[in-house]
C-alpha positions in Angstrom: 16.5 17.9 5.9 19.4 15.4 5.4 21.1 14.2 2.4 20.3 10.7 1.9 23.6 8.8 1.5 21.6 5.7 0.2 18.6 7.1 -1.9 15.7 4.4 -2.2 15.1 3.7 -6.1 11.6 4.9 -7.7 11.0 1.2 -7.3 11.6 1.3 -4.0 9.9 4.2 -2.6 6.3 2.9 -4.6 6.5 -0.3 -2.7 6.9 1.3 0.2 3.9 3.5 0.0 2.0 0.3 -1.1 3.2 -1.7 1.9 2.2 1.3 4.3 -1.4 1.9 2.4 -2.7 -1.0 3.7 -3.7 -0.4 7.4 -3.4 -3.6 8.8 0.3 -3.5 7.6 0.8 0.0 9.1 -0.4 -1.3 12.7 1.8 -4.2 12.2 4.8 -2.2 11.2 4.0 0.2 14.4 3.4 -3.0 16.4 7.0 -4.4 15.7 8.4 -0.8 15.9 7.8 -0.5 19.7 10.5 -3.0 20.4 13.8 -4.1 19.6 12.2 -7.8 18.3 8.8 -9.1 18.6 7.7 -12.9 17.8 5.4 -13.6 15.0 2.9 -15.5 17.6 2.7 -12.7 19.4 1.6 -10.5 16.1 -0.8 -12.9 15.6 -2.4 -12.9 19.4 -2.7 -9.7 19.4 -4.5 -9.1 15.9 -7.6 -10.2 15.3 -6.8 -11.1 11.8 -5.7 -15.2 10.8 -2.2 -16.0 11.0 -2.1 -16.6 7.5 -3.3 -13.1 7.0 -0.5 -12.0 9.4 1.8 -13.7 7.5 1.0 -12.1 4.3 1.2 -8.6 5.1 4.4 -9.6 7.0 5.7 -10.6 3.5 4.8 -7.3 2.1 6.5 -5.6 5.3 9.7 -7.9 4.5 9.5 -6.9 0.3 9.4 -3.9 1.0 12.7 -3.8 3.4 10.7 -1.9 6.6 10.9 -4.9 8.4 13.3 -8.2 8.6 12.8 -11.6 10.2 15.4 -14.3 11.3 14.4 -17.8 12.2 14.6 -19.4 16.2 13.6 -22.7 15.6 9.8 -22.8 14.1 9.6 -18.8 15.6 10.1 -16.0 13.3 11.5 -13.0 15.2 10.5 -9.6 13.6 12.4 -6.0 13.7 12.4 -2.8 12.0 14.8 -1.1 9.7 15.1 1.6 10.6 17.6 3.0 8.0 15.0 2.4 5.5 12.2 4.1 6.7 14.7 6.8 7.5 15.5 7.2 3.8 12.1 6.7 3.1 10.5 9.6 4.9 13.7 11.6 4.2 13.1 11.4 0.8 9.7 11.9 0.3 9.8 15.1 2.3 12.6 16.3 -0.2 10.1 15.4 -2.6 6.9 16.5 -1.3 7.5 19.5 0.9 8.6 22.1 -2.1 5.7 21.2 -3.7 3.6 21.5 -0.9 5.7 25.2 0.2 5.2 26.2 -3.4 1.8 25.7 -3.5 1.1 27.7 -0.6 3.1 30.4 -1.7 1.0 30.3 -4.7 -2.3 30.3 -2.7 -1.1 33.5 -0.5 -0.4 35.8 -3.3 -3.0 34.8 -5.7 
């Protein structure tokens, strides 16, 4: 386990766990993950869900710092960030993992 040199506030780790409880948003967030970039048209081709739809849990990606978009003309081109998720999943294993360790210490010598 690594030391996070940027820790994610409270704040920050509950909206990502909100952004990433939604389904729709996870398979979005894989979706753009695959590639360097990917065009919000092509998001919105390949899930059967309404553009405006798209756009929304895009939003919630973008709040919640997994993802960021820059403009090209009238497309909006999508990556990851990856340092963020990094930090995310770093820290809720530092978290969530002695917890988890404890409790099944707990359950083998009760």
């Amino acid at each position: 386990m690594r030391v996070n040199e940027n820790p994610l506030s409270d704040t920050q780790m509950q909206r990502i766990a909100r952004a990433l409880a939604d389904p729709h948003r996870f398979s979005i967030l894989e979706r753009i993950a695959r590639e360097p970039e990917v065009a919000c048209k092509t998001l919105v081709a390949e899930f059967p869900i309404t553009q405006a739809t798209i756009s929304h849990h895009l939003k919630e990606l973008v709040a919640a710092e997994l993802i960021e978009s820059r403009r090209v003309g009238q497309c909006a081109m999508l990556s990851r960030r990856d340092g963020v998720l990094n930090n995310f999943i770093n820290q809720l294993e530092a978290r969530l993992l002695p917890i988890v360790q404890e409790r099944a210490r707990a359950s083998v010598s009760g």
